[in-house]
N, C-alpha and C positions, 0 to 999 in steps of 0.2 A: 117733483114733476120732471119728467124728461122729455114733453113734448107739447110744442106750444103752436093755440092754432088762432086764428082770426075767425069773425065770421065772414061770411059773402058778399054783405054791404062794406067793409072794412076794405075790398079789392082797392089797389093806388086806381084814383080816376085821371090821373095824367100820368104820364111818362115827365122820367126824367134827364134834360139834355145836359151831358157832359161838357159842352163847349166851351159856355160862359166860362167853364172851370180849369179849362187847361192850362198848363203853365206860359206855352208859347201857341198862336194863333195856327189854325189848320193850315198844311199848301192846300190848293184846289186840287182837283182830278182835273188828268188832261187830256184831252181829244187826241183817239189813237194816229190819226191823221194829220191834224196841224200840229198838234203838242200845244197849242191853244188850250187857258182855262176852257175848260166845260160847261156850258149853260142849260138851263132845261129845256131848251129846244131839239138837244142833243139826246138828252135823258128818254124824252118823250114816246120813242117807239117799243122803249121797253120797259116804262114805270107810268102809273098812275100816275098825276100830277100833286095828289097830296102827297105821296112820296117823295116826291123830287122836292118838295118842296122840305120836308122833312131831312134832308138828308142836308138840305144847307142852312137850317134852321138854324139861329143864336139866341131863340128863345128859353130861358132857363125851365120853363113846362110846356108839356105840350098835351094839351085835352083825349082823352083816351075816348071814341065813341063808344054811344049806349048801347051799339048793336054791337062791340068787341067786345065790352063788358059783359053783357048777356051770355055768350058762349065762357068766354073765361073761368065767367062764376060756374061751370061744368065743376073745374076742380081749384079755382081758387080762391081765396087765399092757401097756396100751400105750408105742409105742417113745418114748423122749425123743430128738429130735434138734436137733445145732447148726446154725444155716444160717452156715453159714462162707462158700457163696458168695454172699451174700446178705452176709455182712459185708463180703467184699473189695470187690463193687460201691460199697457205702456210702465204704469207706476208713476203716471205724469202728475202733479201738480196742476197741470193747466186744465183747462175747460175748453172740451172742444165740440161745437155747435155745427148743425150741417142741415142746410135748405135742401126739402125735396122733392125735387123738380120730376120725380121717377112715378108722380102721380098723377098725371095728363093721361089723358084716352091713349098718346102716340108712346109714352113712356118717356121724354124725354122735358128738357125745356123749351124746346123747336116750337110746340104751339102759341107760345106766347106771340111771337110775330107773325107764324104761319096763318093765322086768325086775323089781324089787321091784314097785311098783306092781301087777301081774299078779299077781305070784306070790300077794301079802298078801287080795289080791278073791277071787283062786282057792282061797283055804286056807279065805276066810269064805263061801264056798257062792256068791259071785256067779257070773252065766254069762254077762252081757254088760256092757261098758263102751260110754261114750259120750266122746266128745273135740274137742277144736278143734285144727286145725292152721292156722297162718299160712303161712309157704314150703314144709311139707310135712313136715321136717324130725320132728319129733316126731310125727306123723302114721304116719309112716315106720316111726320105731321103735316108738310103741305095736302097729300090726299085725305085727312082727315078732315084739313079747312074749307078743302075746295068743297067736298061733297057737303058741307054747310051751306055753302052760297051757289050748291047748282053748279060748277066752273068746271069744264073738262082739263084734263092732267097731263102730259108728259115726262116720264121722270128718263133722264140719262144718270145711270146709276155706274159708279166707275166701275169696270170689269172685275177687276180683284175682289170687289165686295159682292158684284151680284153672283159669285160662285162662293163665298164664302155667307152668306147672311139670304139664301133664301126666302126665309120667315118672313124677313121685310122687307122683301118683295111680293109677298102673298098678301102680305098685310095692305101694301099700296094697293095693289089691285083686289081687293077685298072694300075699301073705299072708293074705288070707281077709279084712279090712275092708270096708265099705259107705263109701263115699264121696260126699257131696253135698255142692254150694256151698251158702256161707251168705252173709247171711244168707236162709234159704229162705222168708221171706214178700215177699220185695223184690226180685225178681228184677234189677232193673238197678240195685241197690247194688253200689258193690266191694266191699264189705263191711268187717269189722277183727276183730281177736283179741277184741274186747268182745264183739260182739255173735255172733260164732260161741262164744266162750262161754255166752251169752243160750239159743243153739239149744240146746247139748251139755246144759246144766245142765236144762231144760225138760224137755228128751226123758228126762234118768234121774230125776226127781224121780216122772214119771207110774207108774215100773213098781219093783214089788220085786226082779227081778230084773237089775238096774240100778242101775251104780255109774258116777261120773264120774272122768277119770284129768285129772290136768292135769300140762303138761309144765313150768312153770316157774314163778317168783313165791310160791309157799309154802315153807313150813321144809322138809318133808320131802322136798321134791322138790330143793332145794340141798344137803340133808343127804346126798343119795345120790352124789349128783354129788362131793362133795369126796373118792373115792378119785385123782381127775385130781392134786390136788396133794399127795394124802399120794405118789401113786408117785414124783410131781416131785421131793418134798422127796428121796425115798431115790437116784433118776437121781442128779441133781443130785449128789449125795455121792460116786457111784459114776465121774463126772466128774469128778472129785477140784476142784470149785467148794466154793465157801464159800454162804449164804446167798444169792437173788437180789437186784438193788438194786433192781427194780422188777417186778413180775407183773402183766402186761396181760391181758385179756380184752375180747370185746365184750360189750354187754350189752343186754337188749331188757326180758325180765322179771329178769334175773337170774341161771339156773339157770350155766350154764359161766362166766361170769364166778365164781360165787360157789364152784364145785368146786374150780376149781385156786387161789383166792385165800386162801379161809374159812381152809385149814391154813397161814397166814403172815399171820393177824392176831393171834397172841399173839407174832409179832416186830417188834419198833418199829421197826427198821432196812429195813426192807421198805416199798418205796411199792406200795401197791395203786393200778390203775387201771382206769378203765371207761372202758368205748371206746361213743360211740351215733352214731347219725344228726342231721345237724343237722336232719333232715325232721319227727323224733320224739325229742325232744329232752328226754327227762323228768327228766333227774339234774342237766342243767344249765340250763335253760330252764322247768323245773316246778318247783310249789309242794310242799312238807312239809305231807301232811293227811289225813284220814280219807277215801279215795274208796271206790267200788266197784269189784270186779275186772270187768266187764262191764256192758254198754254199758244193758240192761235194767233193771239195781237187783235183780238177785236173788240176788248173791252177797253175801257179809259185808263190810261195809266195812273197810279194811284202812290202818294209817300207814304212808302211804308217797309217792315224791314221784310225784306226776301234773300230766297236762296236762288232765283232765276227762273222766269215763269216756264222755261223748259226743263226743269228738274221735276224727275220722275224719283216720289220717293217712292221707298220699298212698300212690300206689301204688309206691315203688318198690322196687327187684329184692330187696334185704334182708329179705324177709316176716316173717322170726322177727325181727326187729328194729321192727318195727311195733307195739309197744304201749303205752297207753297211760299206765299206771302202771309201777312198779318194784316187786321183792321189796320185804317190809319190813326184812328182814335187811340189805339192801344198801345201802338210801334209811338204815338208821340208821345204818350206818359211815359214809355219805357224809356226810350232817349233823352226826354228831359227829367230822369230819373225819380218820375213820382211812381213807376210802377216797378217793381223786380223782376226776373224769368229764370228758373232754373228748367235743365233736361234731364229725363230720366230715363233710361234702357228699359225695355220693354218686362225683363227677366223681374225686374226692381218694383214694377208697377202692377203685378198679377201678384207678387208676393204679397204687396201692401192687401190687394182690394182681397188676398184671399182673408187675409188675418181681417179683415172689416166687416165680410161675412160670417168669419166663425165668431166672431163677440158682438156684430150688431144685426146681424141675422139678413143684413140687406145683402145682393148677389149686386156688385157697381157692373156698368157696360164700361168698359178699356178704358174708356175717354176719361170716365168719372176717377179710372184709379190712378190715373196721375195726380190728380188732387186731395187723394187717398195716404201717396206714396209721401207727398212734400207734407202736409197736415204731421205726416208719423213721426218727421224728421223735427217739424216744429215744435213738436211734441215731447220729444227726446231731448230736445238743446233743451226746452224747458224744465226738463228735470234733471239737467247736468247745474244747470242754474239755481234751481229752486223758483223760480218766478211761475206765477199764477196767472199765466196767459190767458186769454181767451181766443180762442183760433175760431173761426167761421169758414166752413168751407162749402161748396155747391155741387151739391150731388145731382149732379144733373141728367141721370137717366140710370135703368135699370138692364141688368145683363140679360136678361131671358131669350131674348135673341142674339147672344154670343157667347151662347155654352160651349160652340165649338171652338172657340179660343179658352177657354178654362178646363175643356178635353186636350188640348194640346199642352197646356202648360201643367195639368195634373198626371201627366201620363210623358212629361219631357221632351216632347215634341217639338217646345215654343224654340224659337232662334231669339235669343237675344241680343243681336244685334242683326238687321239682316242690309246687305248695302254696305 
């Protein structure tokens, strides 16, 4: 068998919080204002209150509602598959497994919270959200949740990608979303995840009927995400494998990296890895520090590692991987060395995801082939070794909307390095 599936009741009915688990206890986010911890009073104009309460949560589970469940079970539990032809190319020894997330209505793993998120604004009387999307990806699935629960949309989509990835922006607005480049007072910026945050956060602060949804980088929004590795841990079993030796993910803010990781940080035998951009380089290249989540100064300041919430990186194809800081969840296992980070050049990462296509037949979105490119490598020491690894990695969306960066890299277009 190469591919392993749950049924629909099988879906995790709690989330799982990484907290309890960390080596060293979280800092707070700080008020952009006093530099005061942050309370949910603060939170309040622009999160539901079960979110906020989520997001400081030290519960080790947290109850998944039946009406998040309901839509989920659309395409979950997703399938676990082994790329076996992808190991014979290699000549690896190891076994290498990969969740995939590329089978959502949005194409991505983004609906996993996109979904609560919706649901928790809809239950507290909100009627419209506001959002940033970078490659569209989360963009994507926010207008997929809203038009579940009724909720009018706004997406600030960073400039760079809404000329490069029209698709999804047709798609957004094909689910009932408002779509506009940011950032919208500068018309010939490319923009970045900062300062389309700067837009999103602006636009819901003016109205009471206005909340902001954000797709990656806070607790509750990785907290939603880690049904990817509780289904893996149970696959995996059903594979009759033991533990994996390592679980890769890429990682931009955080969110899919931290879903299939988070439930295999209370086992020590398990190497965690992040997969980034050498372009955007924040877990290996960036500082451990109190930044802002966007580019204006008007979100909380948060410990985590960045390159400076006014670095504009380049433009390239990987958009959800364009940001500027890390979770704090992530940046603290990295720092207290229970997680790894490697970067990879852009040239290195379309190489990997093409040879991934031609032996597992799947076309990865940019994002996915950083976790593509570190799997190949893990794959490789494994056969300089002889050791029978087991790699697990998260295929967390599908290219179909980013043919135009596999037109550029199949025809030498790509810049690999650009910045």
């Amino acid at each position: 068998m190469t591919r392993w599936t749950l049924p629909p009741d099988r879906i995790p009915s709690a989330w799982f919080n990484v907290v309890p688990h960390l080596p060293t206890p979280l800092q707070p986010p700080l008020h952009p204002g006093t530099r005061e911890p942050v309370g949910p009073a603060d939170l309040a104009p622009l999160f539901p209150m079960a979110l906020i309460e989520q997001e400081v949560s030290a519960e080790p589970w947290i109850d998944v509602p039946g009406e998040v469940l309901d839509i989920l079970r659309l395409w979950r539990p997703t399938p676990l598959q082994r790329a076996t032809r992808l190991e014979q190319a290699l000549g690896t020894p190891a076994r290498i497994y990969f969740k995939d997330e590329s089978v959502s209505p949005a194409g991505s793993h983004k609906p996993n919270t996109a979904i609560p998120q919706a649901f928790y604004n809809a239950k507290e009387g909100i009627g419209r959200l506001t959002t940033e999307t970078g490659a569209g990806q989360w963009g994507t699935s926010l207008a997929f949740a809203a038009a579940q629960f009724d909720l009018d949309l706004k997406v600030y989509m960073v400039r760079a990608s809404y000329g490069q990835k029209p698709y999804r922006r047709i798609a957004m607005e094909t689910w009932g979303g408002e779509v506009v480049a940011s950032p919208v007072d500068e018309p010939d910026h490319p923009g970045s995840l900062g300062s389309a945050i700067s837009d999103a956060v602006r636009d819901c602060v003016g109205r009471d009927d206005t909340h902001y949804a954000l797709g990656s980088v806070l607790n509750h929004v990785l907290l939603h995400q880690t049904v990817i590795g509780l289904e893996a841990r149970e696959q995996l079993e059903l594979a009759g494998e033991r533990l994996p030796d390592v679980v890769i993910a890429p990682c931009g803010g955080g969110s899919n990296l931290g879903g299939i990781a988070f439930p295999f940080v209370p086992d020590p035998g398990v190497r965690l890895l992040a997969v980034e951009p050498l372009s955007c380089p924040t877990l290996t290249q960036g500082r451990y520090d109190y930044d802002f989540g966007d580019t204006a100064g008007l979100t909380p300041l948060m410990p985590m590692y960045t390159l400076g919430h006014d670095f504009v990186p380049p433009s390239i194809h990987a958009g959800g991987l364009r940001y500027h800081g890390d979770s704090p969840l992530v940046s603290s296992l990295v720092k207290d060395g229970r997680m790894e980070a490697v970067a990879y050049p852009q040239g290195k990462v379309f190489e990997a995801a093409v040879q991934f296509a031609r032996t597992e037949g799947k076309i990865p979105a940019p994002e996915c082939g950083h976790a593509i490119a570190a799997t190949i490598d893990e794959a490789l020491a494994a056969k300089e070794t002889g050791e029978e690894k087991v790699i697990l990695f998260n295929y967390c969306g599908h290219g179909f909307l980013d043919l135009a960066a596999y037109d550029d890299y199949n025809n030498g277009r790509l810049l690999d390095e650009m910045g």
